[in-house]
N, C-alpha and C positions, 0 to 999 in steps of 0.2 A: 660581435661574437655569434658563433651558430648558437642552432637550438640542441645545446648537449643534453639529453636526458643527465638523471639525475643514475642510471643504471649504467650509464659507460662508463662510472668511475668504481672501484671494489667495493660491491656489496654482497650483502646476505640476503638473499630470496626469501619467501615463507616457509617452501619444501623445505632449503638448506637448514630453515631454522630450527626445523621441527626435527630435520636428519641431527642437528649438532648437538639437542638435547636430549637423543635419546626418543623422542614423542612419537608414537606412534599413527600414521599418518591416516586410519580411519576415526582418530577422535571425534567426537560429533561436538566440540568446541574449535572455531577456528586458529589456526599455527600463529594469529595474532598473540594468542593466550602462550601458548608454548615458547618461552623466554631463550636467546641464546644468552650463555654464559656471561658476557658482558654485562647483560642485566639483569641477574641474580642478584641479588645482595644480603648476605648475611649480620645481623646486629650482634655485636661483642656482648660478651657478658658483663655484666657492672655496669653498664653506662645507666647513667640519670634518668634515664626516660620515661621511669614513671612516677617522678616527682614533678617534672614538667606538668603529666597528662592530671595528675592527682592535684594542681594549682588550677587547671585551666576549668575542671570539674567541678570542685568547691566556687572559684568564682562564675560559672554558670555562662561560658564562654564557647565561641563556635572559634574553631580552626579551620583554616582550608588543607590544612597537610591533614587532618583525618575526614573531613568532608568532600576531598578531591583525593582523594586515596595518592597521596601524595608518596612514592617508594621513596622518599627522603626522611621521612618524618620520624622516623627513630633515633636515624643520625641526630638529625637536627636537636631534638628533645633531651636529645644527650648530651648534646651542645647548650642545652636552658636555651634554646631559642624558637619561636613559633610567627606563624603567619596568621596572625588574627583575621577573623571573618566578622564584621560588623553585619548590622540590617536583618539579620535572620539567618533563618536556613534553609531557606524556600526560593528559588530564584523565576524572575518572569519570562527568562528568553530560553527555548528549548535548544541549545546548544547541542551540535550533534558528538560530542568529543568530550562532555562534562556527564562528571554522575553526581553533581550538586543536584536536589529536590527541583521539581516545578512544578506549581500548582499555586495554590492558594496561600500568597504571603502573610507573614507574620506582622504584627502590630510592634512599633516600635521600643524596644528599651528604653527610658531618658538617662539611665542609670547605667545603660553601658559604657560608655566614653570613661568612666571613671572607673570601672571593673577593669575595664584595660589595662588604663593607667596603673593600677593594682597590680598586676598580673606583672606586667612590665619591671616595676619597683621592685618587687619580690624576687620576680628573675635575675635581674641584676644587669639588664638590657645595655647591650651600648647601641644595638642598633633594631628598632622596632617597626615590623613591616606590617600594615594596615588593609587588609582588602575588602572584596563584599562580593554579597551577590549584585544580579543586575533587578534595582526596582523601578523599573516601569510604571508603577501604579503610582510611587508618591513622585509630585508636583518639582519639585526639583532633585529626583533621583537621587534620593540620600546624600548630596553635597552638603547641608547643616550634617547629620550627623558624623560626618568625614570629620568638618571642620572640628565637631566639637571634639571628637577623639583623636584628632591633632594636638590642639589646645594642652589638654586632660594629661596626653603622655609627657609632655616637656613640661609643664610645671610639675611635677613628682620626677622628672630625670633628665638628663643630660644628653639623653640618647639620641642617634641621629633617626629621623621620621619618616621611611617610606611609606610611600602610600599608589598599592594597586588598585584601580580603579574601572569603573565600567564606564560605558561611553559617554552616560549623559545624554544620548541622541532625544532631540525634540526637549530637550530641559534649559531653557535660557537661564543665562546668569549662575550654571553652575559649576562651571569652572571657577568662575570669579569667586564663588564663597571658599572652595576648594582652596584655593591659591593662594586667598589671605591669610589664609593659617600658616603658611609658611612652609609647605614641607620639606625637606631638604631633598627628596629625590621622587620624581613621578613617574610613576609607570604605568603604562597601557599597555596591553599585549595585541601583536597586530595578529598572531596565532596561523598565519597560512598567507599562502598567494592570492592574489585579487583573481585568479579564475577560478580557485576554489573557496572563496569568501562566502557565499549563500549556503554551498554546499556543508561546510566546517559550521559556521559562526549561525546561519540560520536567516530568514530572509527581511530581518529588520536591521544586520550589520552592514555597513558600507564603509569601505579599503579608504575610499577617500575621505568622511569622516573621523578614522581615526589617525590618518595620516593631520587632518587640522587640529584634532585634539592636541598630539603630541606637539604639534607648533606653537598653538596657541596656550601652552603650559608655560614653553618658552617667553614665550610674548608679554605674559602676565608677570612672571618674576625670570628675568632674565639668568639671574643666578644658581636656579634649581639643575640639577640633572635630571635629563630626560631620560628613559629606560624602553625598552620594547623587548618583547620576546614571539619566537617562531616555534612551531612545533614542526617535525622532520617526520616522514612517514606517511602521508596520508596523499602521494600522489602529482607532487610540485617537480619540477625538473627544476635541475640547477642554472639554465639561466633563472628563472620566474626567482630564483632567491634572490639572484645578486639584483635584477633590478628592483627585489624592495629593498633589499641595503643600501642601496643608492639611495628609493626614496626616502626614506629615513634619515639616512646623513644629510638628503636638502631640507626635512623640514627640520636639522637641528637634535637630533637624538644622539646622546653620548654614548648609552649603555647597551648593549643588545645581548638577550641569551636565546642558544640554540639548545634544543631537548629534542628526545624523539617520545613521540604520542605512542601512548600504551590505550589501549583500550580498554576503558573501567569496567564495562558492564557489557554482555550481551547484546544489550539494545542499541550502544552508541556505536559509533563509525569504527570499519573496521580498519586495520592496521594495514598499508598496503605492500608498506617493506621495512622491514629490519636496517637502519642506517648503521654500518659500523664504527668504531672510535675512527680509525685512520680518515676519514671519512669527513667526522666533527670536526676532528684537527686543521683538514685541510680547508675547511669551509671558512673555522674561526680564524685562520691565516689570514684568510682572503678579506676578510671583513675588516683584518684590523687593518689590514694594509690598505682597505678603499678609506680608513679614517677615526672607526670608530676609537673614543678614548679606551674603552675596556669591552672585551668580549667574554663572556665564558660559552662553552661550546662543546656537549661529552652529551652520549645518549641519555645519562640520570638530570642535567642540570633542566633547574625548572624556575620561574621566573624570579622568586626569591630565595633558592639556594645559594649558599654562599656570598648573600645578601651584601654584607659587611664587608665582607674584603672586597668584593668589587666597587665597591664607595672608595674603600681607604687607600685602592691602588690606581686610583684617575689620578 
């Protein structure tokens, strides 16, 4: 296959984007900020969402749908559903594409694994998705406390137990504690293309690392669903996609979601193009037909959005 940029197929530029909403084009924020119409989104009146927010704050609990300025996260909330954030709220790797904290981590909860568990109960969870920051600093990378808030949410429920995870790099033996627990679906985010892997992810992340993660998730419980997700926008052409959907379907990944990177903060990477839905569509076509069991695929999905139905429809 040549090397098609990812621009010869119908997109939205930054100019176009800033033309489409109106923005006026000497803003002194960049046209990353300046949203086209596709990804707008308004929240309906009535929805639950702050009965969700008002459980996760009594039980003294981090989310990543408000710690990763998640634009789902009202839906979601409205849905009584959330992406719990274990470990803190301080992360160790300077991610250029996250507006999660970094600096100086926090000291363990022993008591969170069972806050969840709560949280989860009360919700009324069928399916509860688990992630964290990345801690570099403890000894095997928060894998016990994974496992224990695996544990924790299936004896108080019946729910099914994602769990997003950071890479573990340089932490022996903790996949293995990870895996024992059982989780019913694993996911890692590969989050970009391997020529923009340092640049996105930062210069202790390696493409090929987390391609052995995902295999070796496989390897340990044959049974689990593996999961990965891409972020769209920051500069990949479309071959660099399809060869890591390729590699992913060899090292065994079921599940894959495609999003497009929003820029959280001023500080972090900017947005290099607006991908449109026809766009998404055509990519997630492609991917289900190189294999994958389920893809989701639209500029809002994000790696635990609409979590549950893509379990229940493998």
């Amino acid at each position: 296959m040549s090397a098609e940029p990812l621009s010869s197929l119908p997109i939205l530029s930054l100019e176009t984007a800033a033309s489409a909403t109106g923005s006026c084009s000497s803003s002194p924020f960049p046209a990353s900020r300046r949203l086209p119409p596709w990804l707008r989104r308004n929240l309906e009146p009535g929805g639950g969402h702050g009965e969700t927010a008002r459980l996760v704050e009594e039980l003294g609990l981090e989310t990543v749908c408000s710690s990763a300025k998640c634009p789902n996260r009202l839906e979601c909330w409205s849905s009584r559903t959330a992406t719990f954030m274990i470990l803190g709220n301080v992360c160790t790797r300077p991610c250029g594409f996250c507006s999660v904290p970094k600096g100086k981590t926090e000291t363990l909860e022993a008591d969170e694994p069972e806050r969840v568990a709560e949280a989860a109960k009360r919700l009324g969870l069928a399916h509860v998705v688990i992630t964290s920051v990345t801690r570099d600093d403890l000894p095997d990378g928060g894998a016990d406390h994974f496992a224990r808030t695996i544990r924790a949410v299936r004896e108080v429920s019946g729910a099914v137990v994602e769990v997003l995870v950071p890479d573990f790099l340089d932490k022996p033996g903790a996949m293995e504690i990870v895996m024992a627990a059982g989780p019913d679906v694993f996911n890692h985010n590969t989050e970009t293309v391997p020529r923009l892997y340092r640049h996105v992810r930062g210069r202790k992340s390696r493409y090929s690392w987390t391609l052995q993660l995902l295999a070796d998730a496989k390897r340990l419980m044959p049974g689990v669903k593996t999961k990965s997700g891409l972020m769209l926008g920051l500069g990949e052409t479309r071959d660099e996609l399809l060869e890591v959907f390729a590699d992913l379907l060899a090292n065994s990944v079921d599940f894959l979601t495609l999003g497009q990177y929003l820029q959280p903060t001023l500080d972090a990477l900017p947005v290099e193009r607006y991908v449109p839905p026809d766009e998404f569509d055509e990519l997630g076509d492609q991917a289900r037909a190189m294999g994958f069991a389920n893809v989701a695929s639209g500029p809002l999905v994000r790696s635990s959005y609409h979590a549950r139905e893509m379990h229940e429809g493998d």
